[in-house]
C-alpha positions in Angstrom: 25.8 185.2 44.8 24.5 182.6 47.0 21.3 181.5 44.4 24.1 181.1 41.9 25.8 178.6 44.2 22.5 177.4 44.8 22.1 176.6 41.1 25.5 175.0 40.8 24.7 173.0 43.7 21.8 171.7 41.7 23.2 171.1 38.7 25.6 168.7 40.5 22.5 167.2 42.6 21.3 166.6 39.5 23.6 165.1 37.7 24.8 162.7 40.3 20.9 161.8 41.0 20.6 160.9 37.0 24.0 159.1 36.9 22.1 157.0 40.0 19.2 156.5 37.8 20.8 155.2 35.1 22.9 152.6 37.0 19.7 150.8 38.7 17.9 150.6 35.0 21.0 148.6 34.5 20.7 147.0 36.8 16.8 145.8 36.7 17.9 145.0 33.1 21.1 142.8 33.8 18.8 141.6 36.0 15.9 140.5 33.9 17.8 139.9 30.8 20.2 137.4 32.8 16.9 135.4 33.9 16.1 134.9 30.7 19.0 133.9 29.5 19.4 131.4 32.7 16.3 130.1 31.6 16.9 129.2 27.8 19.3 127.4 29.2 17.5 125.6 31.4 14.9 125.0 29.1 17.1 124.2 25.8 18.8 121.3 27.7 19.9 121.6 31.6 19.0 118.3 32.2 21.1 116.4 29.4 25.2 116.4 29.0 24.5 119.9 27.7 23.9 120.6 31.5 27.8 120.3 32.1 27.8 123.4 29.5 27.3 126.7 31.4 27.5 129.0 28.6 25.3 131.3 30.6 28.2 132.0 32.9 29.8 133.8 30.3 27.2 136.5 30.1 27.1 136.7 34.0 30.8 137.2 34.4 31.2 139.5 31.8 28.2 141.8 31.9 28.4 141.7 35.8 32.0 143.1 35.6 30.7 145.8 33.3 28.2 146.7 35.7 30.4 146.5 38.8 32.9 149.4 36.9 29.4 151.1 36.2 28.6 150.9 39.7 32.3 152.1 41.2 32.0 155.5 38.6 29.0 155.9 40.4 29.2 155.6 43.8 33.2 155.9 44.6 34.2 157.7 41.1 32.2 160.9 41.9 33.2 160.9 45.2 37.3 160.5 44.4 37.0 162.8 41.8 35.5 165.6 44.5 38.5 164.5 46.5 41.1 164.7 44.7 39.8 168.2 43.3 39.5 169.8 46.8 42.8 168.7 47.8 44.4 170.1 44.4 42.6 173.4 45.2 43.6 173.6 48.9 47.5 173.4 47.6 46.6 176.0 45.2 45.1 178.7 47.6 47.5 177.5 50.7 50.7 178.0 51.8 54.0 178.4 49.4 52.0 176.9 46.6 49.5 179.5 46.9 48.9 180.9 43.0 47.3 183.9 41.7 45.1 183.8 38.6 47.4 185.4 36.5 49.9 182.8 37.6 47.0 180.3 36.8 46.4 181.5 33.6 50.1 181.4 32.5 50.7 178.0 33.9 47.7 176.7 31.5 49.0 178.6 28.5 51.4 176.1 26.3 55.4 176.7 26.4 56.6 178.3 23.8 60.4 177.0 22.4 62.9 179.3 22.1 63.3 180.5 18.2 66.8 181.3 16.7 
């Protein structure tokens, strides 16, 4: 019983660790790809009237707020979501709201109308 936990422990460990690994390669590529694009600008005509043009800022703003949801899934989604599950299943195994698995099972199944 316990190496099964084990495993299921693991397969969560790992899951979170690749969700982690995935966020800083977008990162290091928002990164990079935003220098770049900083400095076409920069080099296609910062210094003229074109300077008062920072279409770059678009790509910033939007892409960084892409990133900043990536980032909340994450690191706060994963944790809310473990949260919010433990409290659900305290209210099921506590108290008056206590529920069997047959009474589980039932709740799950869809309501069926009444025929005449």
């Amino acid at each position: 019983m316990e190496s099964e936990c084990d495993a299921t422990l693991m397969r969560i460990a790992r899951k979170r660790a690749e969700e982690k690994v995935v966020f800083y390669l977008h990162l290091t590529v928002y990164v990079a790809a935003n220098l770049l694009v900083i400095i076409t600008w920069w080099l296609t005509g910062a210094g003229s009237l074109y300077f008062l043009s920072l279409w770059f800022l678009y790509v910033l703003v939007f892409w960084g707020a892409a990133l900043f949801f990536h980032a909340m899934h994450v690191f706060l989604g994963v944790n809310l979501s473990d949260r919010l599950t433990e409290r659900e299943f305290k209210k099921l195994t506590q108290g008056s709201d206590r529920m069997t698995a047959r009474e589980f099972q039932e709740s799950r199944q869809p309501k069926q109308g009444k025929q005449h």
